[in-house]
N, C-alpha and C positions, 0 to 999 in steps of 0.2 A: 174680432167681428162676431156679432149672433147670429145662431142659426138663420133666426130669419132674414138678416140685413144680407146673408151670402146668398140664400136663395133669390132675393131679390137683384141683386147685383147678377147673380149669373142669367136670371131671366132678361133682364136688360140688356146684357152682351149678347144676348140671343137677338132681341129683339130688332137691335142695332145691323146685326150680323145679314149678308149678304150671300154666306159660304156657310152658312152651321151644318156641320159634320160630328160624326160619335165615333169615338173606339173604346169597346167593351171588353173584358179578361174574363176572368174565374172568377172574380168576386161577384159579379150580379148574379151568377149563376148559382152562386152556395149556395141561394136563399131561396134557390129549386132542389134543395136538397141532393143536389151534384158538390161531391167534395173536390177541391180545388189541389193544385200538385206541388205549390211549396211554403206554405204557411208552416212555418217553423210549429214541430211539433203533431201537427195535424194532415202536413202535406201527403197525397200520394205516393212522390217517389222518395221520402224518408222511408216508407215499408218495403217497395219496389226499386229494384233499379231498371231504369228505362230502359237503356245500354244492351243489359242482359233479358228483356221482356217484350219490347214495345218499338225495337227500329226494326230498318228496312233487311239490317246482316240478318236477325234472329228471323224474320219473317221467310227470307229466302232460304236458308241454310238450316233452320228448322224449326218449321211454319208450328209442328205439335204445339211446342215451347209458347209461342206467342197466341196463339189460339188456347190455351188451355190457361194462361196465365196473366194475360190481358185483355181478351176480348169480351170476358163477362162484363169488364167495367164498360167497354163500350155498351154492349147489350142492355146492361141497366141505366144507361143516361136516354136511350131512350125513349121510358115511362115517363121521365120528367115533363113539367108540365109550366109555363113560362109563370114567372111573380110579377107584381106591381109595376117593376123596374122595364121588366120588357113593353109592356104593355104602353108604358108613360111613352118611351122612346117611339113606338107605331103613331102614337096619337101626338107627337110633335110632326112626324112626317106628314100625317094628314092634315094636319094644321100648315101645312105646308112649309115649315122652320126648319125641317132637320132634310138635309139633301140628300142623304145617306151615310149609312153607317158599315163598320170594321171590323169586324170582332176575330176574335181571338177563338173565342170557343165552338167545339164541333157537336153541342147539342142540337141544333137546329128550331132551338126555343125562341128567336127572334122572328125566326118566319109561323111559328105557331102563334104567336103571336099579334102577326099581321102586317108586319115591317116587308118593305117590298124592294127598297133600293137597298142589299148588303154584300156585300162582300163576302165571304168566308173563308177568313183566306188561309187559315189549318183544317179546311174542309169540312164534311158532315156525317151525318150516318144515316144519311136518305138512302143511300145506294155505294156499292160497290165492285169490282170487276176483276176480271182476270188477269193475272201476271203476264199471261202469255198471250192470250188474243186480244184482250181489251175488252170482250165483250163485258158490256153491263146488266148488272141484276140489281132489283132493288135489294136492300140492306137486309130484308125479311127472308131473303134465299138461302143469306149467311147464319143469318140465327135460327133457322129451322135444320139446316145441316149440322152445325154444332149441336142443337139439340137432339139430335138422333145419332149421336155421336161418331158424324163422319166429319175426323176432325184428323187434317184440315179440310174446311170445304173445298170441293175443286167443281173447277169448269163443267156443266155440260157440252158444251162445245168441244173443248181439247184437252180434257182434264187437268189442268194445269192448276193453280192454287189460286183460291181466291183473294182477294184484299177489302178490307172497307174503306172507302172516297173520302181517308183524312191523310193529313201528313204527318209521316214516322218521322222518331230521328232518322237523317239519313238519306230524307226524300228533301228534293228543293224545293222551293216555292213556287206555288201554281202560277201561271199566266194570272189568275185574278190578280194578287198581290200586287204586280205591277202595274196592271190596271188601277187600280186602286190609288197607288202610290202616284200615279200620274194623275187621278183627278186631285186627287187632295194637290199635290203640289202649284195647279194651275188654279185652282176654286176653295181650299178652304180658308178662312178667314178666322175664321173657331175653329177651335175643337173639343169637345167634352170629352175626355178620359175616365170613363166609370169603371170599376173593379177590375184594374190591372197595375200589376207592379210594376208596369214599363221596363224588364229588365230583358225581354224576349227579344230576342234580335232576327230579322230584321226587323220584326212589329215596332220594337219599342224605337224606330227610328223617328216611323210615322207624325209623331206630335211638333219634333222640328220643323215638318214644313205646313204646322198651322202661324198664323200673324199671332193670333191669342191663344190661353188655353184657359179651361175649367177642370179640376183635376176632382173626381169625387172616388175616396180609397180608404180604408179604416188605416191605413199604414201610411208611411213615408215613402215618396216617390225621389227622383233624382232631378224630375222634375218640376219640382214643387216649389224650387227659386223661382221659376221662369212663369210659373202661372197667373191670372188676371185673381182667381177663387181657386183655394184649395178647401175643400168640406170631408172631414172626418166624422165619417155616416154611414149606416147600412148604404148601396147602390139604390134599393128600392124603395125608400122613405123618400130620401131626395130627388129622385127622377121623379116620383108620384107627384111629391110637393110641387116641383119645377114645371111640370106638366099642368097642373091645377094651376098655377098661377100664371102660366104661357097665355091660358085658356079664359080664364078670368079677367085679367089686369090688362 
């Protein structure tokens, strides 16, 4: 099928659609210049290992470690600034088609964006809190302590170590997720899969309980039998596309 015959077709199953839902990965987000964690070759954790940098053991048992070895990467995600691709997905919500969206990624470029109903269900880096009281801070409290190198940052409150409001290995799934997972399973009818490999679990369960799917990925997914359109494409050409012609046609 041609480019354009798939956009068309998927803007139709939109149209059709009574339940259009999104879930988004690391592929929309490359194209904000955030590099993504397992692209053969290019991935993050082929240079890191998460295990020993980035879970919940190394954070508690020693937070130096994680903070001097993984938390720059959060601090540079960010300056990002959202692409085409996000921006397409706000302006199907306000076109009133898309009911809400999923995502995977903890840049917080979906709501930079303008997108209002989302989930985020690996959390963000708005803000963060203490291990030990819970109090919260924004996200800027943590990057101004690392930068004056009180590392790791702790509590004003109880001195106790800070965290940032995503999920390590090692942490469970927020309350959102299953929120989440309950509306999808009672309302979604579609669902658009932009730039994730589906192999994340429990994320990559999610697309089971749409009736349809739209898969848009430069790779091969598992579920790519199963889908109405599968489009091997940047994330943000085709959302733009799809967007434009939502909007037009």
């Amino acid at each position: 099928m041609l480019y354009r015959d798939q956009i068309e077709r998927a803007a139709a199953l939109i149209k059709q659609s009574t339940g259009f839902y999104s879930l988004t990965g690391a592929g929309l987000s490359t194209e904000s210049g955030i590099p993504d964690f397992r692209t053969p070759g290019e991935g993050i954790w082929e240079k890191f290992d998460p295990i020993e940098t980035s879970s919940v053991e190394v954070l508690k048992n020693n937070p130096r470690v994680f903070y001097e070895s993984a938390f720059n990467r959060f601090a540079s995600i960010t300056m990002a600034e959202p692409n085409p691709g996000h921006y397409a997905l706000a302006r199907m919500e306000e076109m009133g088609l898309l009911k809400g969206l999923v995502t995977q990624n903890i840049d917080g470029l979906h709501v930079k964006a303008g997108s209002h109903k989302i989930w985020e269900v690996h959390g963000h880096l708005r803000s963060g809190y203490c291990q030990g009281c819970k109090k919260r801070y924004p996200f800027e409290e943590l990057v101004q302590q690392v930068e004056l190198k009180r590392i790791p940052p702790v509590c004003r409150n109880c001195f106790d170590v800070l965290r940032p409001d995503v999920v390590l290995f090692g942490d469970p799934m927020p309350p959102i997720f299953y929120e989440a997972e309950d509306t999808l399973r009672n309302n979604c009818d579609l669902m658009l899969a932009a730039g994730s490999s589906l192999v994340v679990y429990p994320v990559a369960y999610l697309p089971r309980l749409a009736k349809k799917l739209i898969i848009v990925n430069l790779r091969p997914t598992e579920y790519d039998h199963a889908a109405e359109v599968v489009i091997r494409e940047k994330c943000s050409k085709v959302l733009d596309d799809l967007a434009e012609m939502l909007a037009t046609g």
